[in-house]
mmCIF file of the N, C-alpha and C atoms, coordinates in Angstrom:
data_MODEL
# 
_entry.id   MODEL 
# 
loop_
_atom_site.group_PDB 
_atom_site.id 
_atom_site.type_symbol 
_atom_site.label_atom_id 
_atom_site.label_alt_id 
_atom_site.label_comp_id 
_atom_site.label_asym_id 
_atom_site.label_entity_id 
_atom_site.label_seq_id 
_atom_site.pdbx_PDB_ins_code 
_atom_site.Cartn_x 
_atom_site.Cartn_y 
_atom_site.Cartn_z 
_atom_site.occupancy 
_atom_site.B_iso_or_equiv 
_atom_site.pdbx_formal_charge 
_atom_site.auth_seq_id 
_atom_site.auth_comp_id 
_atom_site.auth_asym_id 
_atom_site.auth_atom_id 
_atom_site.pdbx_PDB_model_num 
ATOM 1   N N  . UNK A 1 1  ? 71.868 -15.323 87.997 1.00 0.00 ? 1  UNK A N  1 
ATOM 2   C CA . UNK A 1 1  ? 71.507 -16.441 87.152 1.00 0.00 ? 1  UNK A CA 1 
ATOM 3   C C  . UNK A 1 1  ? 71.490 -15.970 85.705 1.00 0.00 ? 1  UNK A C  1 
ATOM 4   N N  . UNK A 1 2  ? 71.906 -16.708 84.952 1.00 0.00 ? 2  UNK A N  1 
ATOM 5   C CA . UNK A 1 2  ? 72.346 -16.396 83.415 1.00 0.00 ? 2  UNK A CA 1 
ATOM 6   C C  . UNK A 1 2  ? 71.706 -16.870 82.639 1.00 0.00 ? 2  UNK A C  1 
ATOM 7   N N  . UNK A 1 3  ? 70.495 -16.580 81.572 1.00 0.00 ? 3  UNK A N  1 
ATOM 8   C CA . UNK A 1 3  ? 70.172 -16.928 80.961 1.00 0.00 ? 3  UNK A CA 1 
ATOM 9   C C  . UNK A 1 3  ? 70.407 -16.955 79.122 1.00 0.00 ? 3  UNK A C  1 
ATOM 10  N N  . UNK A 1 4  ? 70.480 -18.165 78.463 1.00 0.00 ? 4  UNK A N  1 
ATOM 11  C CA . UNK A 1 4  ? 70.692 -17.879 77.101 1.00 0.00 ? 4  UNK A CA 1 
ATOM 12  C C  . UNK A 1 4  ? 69.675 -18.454 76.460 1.00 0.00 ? 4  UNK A C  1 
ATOM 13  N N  . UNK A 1 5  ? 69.249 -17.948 75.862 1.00 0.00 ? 5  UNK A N  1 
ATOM 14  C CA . UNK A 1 5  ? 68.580 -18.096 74.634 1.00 0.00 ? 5  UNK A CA 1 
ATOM 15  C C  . UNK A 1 5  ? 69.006 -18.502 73.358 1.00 0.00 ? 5  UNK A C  1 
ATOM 16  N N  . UNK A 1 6  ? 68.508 -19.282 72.652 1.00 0.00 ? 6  UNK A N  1 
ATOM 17  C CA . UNK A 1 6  ? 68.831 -20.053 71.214 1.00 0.00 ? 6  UNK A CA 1 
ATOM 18  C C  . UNK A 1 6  ? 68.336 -18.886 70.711 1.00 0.00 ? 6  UNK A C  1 
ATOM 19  N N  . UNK A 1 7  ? 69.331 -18.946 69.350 1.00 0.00 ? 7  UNK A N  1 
ATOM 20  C CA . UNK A 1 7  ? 68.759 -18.201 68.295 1.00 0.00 ? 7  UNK A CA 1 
ATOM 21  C C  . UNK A 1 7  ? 67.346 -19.420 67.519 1.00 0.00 ? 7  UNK A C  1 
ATOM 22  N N  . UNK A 1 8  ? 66.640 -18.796 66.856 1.00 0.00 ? 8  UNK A N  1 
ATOM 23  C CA . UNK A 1 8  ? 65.698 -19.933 66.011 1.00 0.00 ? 8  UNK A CA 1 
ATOM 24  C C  . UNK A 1 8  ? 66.435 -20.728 64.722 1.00 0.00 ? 8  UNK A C  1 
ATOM 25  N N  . UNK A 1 9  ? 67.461 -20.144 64.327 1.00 0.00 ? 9  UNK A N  1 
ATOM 26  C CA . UNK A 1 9  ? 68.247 -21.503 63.507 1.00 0.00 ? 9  UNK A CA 1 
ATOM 27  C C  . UNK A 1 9  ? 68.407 -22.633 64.594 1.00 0.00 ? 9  UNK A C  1 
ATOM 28  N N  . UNK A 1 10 ? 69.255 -22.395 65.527 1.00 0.00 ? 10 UNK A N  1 
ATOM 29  C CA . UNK A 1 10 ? 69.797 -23.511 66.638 1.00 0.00 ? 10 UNK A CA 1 
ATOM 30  C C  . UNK A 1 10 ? 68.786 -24.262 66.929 1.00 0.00 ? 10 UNK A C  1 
ATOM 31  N N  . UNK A 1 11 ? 67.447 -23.624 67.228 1.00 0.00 ? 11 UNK A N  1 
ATOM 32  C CA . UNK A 1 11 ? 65.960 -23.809 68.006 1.00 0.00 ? 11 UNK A CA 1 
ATOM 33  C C  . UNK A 1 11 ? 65.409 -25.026 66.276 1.00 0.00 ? 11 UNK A C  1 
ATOM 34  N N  . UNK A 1 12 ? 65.462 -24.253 65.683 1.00 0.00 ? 12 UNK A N  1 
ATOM 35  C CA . UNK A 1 12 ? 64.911 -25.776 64.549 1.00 0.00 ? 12 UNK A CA 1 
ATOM 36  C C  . UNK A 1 12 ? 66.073 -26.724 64.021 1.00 0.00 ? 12 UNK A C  1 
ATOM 37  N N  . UNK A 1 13 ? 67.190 -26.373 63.914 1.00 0.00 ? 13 UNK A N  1 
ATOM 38  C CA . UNK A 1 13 ? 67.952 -27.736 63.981 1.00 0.00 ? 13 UNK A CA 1 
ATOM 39  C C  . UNK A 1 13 ? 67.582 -28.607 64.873 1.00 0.00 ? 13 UNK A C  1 
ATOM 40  N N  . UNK A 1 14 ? 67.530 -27.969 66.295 1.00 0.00 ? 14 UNK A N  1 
ATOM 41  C CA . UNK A 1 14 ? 67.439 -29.001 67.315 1.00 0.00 ? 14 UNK A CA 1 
ATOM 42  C C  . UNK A 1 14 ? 66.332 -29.839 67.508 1.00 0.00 ? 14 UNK A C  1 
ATOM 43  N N  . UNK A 1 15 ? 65.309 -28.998 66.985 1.00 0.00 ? 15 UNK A N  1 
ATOM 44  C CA . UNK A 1 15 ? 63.758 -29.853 67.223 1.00 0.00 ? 15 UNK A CA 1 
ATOM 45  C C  . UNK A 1 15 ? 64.030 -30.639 65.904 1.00 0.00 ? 15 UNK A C  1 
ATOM 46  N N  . UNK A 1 16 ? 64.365 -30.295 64.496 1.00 0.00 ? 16 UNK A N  1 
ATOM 47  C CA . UNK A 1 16 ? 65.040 -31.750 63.548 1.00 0.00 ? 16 UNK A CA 1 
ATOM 48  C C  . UNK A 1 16 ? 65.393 -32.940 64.130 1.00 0.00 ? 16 UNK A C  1 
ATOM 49  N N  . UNK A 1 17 ? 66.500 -32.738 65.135 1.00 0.00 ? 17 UNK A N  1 
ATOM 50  C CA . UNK A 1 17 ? 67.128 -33.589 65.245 1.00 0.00 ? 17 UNK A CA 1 
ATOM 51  C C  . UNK A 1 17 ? 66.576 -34.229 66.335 1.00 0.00 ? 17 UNK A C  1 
ATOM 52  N N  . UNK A 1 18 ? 65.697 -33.280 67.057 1.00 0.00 ? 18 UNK A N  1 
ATOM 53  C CA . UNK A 1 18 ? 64.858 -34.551 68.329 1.00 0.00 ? 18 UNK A CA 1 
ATOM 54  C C  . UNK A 1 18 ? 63.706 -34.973 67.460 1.00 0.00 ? 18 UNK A C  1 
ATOM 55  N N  . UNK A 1 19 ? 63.663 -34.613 66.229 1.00 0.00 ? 19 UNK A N  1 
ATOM 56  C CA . UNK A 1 19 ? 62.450 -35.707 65.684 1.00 0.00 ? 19 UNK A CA 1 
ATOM 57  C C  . UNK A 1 19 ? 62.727 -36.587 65.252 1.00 0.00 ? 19 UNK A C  1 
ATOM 58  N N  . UNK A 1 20 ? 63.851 -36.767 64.911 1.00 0.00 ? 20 UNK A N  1 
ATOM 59  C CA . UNK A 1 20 ? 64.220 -38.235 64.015 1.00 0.00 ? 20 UNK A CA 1 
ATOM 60  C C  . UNK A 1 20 ? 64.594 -39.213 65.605 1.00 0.00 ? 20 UNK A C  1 
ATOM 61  N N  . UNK A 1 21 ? 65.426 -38.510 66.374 1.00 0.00 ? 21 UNK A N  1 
ATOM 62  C CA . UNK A 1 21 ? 64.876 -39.451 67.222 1.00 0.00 ? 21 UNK A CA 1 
ATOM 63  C C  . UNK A 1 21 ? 63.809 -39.699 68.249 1.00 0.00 ? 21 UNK A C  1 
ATOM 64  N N  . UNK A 1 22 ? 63.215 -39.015 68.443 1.00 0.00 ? 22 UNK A N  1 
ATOM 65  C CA . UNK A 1 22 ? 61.861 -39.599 69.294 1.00 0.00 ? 22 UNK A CA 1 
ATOM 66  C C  . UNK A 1 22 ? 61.382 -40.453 68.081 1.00 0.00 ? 22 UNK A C  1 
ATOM 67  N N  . UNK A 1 23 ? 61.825 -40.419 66.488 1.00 0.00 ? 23 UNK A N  1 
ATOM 68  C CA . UNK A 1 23 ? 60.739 -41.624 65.869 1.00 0.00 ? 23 UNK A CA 1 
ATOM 69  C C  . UNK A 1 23 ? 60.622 -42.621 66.520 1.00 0.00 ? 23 UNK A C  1 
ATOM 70  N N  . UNK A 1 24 ? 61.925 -43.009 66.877 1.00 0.00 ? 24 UNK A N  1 
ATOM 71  C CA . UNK A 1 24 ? 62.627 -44.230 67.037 1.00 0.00 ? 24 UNK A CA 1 
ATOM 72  C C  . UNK A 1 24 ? 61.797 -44.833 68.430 1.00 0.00 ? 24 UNK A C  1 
ATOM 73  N N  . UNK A 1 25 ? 61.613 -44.109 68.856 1.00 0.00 ? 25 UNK A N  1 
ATOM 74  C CA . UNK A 1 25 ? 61.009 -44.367 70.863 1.00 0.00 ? 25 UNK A CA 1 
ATOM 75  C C  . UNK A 1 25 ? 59.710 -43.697 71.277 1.00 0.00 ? 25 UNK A C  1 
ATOM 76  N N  . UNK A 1 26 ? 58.973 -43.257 70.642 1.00 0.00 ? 26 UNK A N  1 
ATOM 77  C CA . UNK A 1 26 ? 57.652 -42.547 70.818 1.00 0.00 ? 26 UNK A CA 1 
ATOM 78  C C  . UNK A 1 26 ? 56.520 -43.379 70.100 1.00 0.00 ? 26 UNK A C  1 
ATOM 79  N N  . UNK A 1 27 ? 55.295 -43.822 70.555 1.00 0.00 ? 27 UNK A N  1 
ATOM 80  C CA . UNK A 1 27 ? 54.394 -43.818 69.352 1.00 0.00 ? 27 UNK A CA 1 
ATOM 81  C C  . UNK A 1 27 ? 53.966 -42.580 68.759 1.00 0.00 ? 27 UNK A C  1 
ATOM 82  N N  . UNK A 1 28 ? 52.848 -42.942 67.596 1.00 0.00 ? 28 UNK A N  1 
ATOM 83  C CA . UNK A 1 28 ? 52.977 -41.682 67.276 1.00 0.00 ? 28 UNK A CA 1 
ATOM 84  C C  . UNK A 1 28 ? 52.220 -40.614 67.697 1.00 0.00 ? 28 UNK A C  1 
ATOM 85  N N  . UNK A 1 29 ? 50.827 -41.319 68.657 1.00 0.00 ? 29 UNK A N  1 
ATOM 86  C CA . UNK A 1 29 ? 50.170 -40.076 68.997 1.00 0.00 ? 29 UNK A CA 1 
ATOM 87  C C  . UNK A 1 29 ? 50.957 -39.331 70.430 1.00 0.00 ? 29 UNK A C  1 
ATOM 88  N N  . UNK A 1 30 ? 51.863 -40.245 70.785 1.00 0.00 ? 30 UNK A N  1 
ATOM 89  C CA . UNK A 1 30 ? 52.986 -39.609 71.978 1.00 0.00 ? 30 UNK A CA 1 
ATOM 90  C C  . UNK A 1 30 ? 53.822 -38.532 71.027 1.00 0.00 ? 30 UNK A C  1 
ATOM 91  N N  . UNK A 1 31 ? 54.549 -39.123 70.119 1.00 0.00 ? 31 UNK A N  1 
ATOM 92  C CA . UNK A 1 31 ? 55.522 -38.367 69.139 1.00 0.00 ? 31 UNK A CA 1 
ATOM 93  C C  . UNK A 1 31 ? 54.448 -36.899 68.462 1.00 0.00 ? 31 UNK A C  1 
ATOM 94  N N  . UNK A 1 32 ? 53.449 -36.883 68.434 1.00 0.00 ? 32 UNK A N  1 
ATOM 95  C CA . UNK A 1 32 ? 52.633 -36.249 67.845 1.00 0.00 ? 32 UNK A CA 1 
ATOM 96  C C  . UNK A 1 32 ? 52.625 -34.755 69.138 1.00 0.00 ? 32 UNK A C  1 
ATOM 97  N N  . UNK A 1 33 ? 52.067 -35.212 70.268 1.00 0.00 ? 33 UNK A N  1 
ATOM 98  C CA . UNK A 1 33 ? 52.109 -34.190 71.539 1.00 0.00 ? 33 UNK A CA 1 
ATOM 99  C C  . UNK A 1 33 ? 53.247 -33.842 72.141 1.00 0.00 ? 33 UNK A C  1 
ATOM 100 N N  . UNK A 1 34 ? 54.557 -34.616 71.704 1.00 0.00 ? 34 UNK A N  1 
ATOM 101 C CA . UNK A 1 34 ? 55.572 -34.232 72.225 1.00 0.00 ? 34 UNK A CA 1 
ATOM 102 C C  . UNK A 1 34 ? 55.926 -33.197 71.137 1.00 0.00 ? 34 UNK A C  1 
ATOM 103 N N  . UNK A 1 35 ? 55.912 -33.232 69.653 1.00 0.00 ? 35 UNK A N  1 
ATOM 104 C CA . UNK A 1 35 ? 56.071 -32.135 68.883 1.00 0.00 ? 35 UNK A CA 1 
ATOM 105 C C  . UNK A 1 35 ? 55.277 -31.085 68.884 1.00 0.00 ? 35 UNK A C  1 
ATOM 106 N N  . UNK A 1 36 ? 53.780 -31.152 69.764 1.00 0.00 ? 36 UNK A N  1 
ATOM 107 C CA . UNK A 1 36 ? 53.008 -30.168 69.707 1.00 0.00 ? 36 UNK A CA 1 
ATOM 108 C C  . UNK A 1 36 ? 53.925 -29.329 71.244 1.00 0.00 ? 36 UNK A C  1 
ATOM 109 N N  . UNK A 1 37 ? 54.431 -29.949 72.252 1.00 0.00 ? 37 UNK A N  1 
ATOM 110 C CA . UNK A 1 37 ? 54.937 -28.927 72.902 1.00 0.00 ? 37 UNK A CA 1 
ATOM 111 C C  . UNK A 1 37 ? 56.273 -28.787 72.908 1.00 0.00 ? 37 UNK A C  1 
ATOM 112 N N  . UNK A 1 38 ? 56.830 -29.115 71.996 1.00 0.00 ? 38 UNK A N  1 
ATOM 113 C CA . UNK A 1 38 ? 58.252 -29.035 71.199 1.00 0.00 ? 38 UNK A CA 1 
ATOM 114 C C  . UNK A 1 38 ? 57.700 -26.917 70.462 1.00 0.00 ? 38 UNK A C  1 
ATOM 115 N N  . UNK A 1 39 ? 56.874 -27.685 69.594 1.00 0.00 ? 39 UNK A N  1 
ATOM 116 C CA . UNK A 1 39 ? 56.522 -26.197 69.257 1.00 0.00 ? 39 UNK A CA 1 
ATOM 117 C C  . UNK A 1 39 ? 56.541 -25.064 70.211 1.00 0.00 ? 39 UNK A C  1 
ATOM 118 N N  . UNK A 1 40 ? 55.351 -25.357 70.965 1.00 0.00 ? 40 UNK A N  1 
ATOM 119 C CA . UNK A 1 40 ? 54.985 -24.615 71.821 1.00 0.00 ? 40 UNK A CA 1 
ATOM 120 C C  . UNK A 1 40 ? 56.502 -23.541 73.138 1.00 0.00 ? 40 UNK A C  1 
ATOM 121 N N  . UNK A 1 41 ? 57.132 -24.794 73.079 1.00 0.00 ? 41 UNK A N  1 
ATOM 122 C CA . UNK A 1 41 ? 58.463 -24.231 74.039 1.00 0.00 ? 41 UNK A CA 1 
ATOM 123 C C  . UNK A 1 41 ? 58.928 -23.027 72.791 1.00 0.00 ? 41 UNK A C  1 
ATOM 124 N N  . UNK A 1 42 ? 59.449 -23.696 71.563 1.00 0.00 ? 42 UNK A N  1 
ATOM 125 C CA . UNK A 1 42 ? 59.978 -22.540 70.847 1.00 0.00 ? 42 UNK A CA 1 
ATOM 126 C C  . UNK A 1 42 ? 58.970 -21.716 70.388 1.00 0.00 ? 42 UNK A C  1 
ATOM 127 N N  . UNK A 1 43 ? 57.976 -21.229 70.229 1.00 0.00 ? 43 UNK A N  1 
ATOM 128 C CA . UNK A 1 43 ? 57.205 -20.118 70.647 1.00 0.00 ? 43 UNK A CA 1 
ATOM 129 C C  . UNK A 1 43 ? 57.843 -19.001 71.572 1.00 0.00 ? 43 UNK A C  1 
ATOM 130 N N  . UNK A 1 44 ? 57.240 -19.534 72.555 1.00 0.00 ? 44 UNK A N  1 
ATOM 131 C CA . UNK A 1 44 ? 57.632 -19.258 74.177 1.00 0.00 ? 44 UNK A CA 1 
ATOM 132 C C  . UNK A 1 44 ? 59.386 -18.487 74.600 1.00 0.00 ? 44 UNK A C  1 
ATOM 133 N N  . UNK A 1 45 ? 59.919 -19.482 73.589 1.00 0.00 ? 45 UNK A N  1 
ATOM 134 C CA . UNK A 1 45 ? 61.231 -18.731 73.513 1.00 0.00 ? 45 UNK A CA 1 
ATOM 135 C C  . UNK A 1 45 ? 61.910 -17.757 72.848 1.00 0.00 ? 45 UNK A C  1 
ATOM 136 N N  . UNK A 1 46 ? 60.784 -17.708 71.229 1.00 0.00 ? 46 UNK A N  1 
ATOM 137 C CA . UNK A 1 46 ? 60.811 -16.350 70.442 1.00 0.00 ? 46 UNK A CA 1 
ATOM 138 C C  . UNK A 1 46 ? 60.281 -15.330 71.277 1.00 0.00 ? 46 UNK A C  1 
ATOM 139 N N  . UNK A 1 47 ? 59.372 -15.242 72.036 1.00 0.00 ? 47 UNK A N  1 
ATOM 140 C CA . UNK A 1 47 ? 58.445 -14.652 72.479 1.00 0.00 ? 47 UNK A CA 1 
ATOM 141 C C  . UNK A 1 47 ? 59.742 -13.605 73.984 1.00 0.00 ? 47 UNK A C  1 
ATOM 142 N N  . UNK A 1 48 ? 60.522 -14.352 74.564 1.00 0.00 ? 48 UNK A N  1 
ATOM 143 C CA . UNK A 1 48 ? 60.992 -13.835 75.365 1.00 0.00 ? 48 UNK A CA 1 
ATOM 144 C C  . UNK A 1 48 ? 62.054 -13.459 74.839 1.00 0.00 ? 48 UNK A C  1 
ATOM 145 N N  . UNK A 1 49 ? 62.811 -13.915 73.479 1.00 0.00 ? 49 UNK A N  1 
ATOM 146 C CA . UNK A 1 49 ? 63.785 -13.461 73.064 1.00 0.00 ? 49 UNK A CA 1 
ATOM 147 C C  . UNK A 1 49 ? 63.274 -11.636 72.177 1.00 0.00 ? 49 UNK A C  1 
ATOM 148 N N  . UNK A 1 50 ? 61.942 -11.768 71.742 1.00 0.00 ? 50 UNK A N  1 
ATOM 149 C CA . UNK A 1 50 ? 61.664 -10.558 71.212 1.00 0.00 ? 50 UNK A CA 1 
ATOM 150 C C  . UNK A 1 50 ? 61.656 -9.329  72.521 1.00 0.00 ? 50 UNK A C  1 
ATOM 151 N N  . UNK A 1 51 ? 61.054 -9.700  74.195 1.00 0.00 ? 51 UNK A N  1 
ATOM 152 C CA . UNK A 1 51 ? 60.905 -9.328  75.170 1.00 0.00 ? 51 UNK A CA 1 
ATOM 153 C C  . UNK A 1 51 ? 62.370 -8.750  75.788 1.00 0.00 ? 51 UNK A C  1 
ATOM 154 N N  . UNK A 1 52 ? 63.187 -9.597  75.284 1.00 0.00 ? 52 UNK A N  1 
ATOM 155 C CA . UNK A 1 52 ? 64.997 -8.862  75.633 1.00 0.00 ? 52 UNK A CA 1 
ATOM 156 C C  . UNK A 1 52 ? 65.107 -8.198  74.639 1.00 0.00 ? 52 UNK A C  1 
ATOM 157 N N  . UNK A 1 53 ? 64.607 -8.105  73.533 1.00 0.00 ? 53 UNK A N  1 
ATOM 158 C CA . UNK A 1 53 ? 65.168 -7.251  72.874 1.00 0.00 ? 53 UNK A CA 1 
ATOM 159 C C  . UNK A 1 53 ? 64.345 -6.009  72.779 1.00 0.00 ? 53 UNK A C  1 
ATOM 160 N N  . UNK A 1 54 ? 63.224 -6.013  73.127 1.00 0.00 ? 54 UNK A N  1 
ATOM 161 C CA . UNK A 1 54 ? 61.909 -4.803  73.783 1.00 0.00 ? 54 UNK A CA 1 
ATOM 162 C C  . UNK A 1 54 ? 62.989 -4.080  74.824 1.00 0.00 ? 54 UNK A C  1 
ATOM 163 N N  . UNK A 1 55 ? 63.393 -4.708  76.033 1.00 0.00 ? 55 UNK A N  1 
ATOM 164 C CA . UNK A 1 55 ? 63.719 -4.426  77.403 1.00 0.00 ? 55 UNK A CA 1 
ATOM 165 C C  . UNK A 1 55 ? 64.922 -3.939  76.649 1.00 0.00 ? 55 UNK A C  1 
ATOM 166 N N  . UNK A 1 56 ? 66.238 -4.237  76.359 1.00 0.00 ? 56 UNK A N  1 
ATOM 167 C CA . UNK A 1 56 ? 67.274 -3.628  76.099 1.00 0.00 ? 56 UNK A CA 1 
ATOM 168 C C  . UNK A 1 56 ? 67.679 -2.463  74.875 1.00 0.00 ? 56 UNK A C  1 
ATOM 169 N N  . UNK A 1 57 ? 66.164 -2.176  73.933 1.00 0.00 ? 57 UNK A N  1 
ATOM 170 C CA . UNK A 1 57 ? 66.082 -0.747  73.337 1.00 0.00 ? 57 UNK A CA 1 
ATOM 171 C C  . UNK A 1 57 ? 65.964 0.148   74.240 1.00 0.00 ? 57 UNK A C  1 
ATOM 172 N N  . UNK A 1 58 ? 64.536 0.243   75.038 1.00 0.00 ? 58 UNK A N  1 
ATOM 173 C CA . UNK A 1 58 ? 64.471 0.627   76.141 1.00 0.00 ? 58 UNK A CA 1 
ATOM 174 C C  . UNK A 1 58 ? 64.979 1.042   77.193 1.00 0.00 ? 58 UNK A C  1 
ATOM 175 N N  . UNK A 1 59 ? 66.100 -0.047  78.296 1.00 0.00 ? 59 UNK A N  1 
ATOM 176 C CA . UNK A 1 59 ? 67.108 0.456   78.584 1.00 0.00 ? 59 UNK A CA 1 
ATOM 177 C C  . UNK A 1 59 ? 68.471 1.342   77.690 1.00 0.00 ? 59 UNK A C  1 
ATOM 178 N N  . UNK A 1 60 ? 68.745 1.069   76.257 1.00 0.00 ? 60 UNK A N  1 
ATOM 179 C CA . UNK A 1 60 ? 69.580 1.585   75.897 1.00 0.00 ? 60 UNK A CA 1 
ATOM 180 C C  . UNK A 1 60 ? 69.119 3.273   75.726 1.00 0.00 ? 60 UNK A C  1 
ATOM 181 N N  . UNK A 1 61 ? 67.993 3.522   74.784 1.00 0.00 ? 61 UNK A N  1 
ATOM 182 C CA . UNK A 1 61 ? 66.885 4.979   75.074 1.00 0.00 ? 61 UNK A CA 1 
ATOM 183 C C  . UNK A 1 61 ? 66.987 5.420   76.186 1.00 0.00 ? 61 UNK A C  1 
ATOM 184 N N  . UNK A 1 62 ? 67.000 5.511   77.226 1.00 0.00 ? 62 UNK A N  1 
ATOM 185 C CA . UNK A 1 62 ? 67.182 5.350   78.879 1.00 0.00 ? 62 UNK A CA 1 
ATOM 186 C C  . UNK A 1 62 ? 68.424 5.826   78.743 1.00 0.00 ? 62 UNK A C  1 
ATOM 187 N N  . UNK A 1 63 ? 69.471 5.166   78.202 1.00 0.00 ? 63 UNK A N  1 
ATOM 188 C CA . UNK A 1 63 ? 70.942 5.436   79.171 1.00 0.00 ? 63 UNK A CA 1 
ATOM 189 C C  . UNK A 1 63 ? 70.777 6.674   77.854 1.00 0.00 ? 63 UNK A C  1 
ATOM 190 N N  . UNK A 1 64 ? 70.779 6.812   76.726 1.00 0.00 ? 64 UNK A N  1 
ATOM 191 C CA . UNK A 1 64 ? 71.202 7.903   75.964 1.00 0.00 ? 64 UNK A CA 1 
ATOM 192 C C  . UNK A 1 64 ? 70.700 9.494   76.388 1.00 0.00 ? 64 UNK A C  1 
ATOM 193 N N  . UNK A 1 65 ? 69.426 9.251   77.628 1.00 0.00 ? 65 UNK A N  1 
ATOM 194 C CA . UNK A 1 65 ? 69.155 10.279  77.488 1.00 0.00 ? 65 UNK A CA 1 
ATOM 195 C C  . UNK A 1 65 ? 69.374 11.057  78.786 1.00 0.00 ? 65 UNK A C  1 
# 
């Protein structure tokens, strides 16, 4: 199973562009919690993208030695 990860440019364009539209279809204290775990996902995804890049120094240190 293959996983990719957004870089955080891609990761805030995209939450831009899901905010202008959830304006359109959310109230706002819905639109309000949907951006609070809008955040929260990209967190979550810096967080594992820093974790591949922990794991693959590591393995690379590993193979050099």
């Amino acid at each position: 199973m293959t996983m990719t990860i957004s870089s955080v440019t891609d990761t805030e364009s995209r939450a831009s562009l899901v905010s202008k539209l959830t304006k359109a279809y959310y109230r706002d204290d819905q639109q309000e919690k949907f951006m609070d775990l809008q955040a929260e996902i990209d967190s979550l995804l810096q967080q594992l993208q820093n974790l591949k890049n922990q794991r693959e120094e590591v393995d690379s240190q590993g193979d050099a030695n």
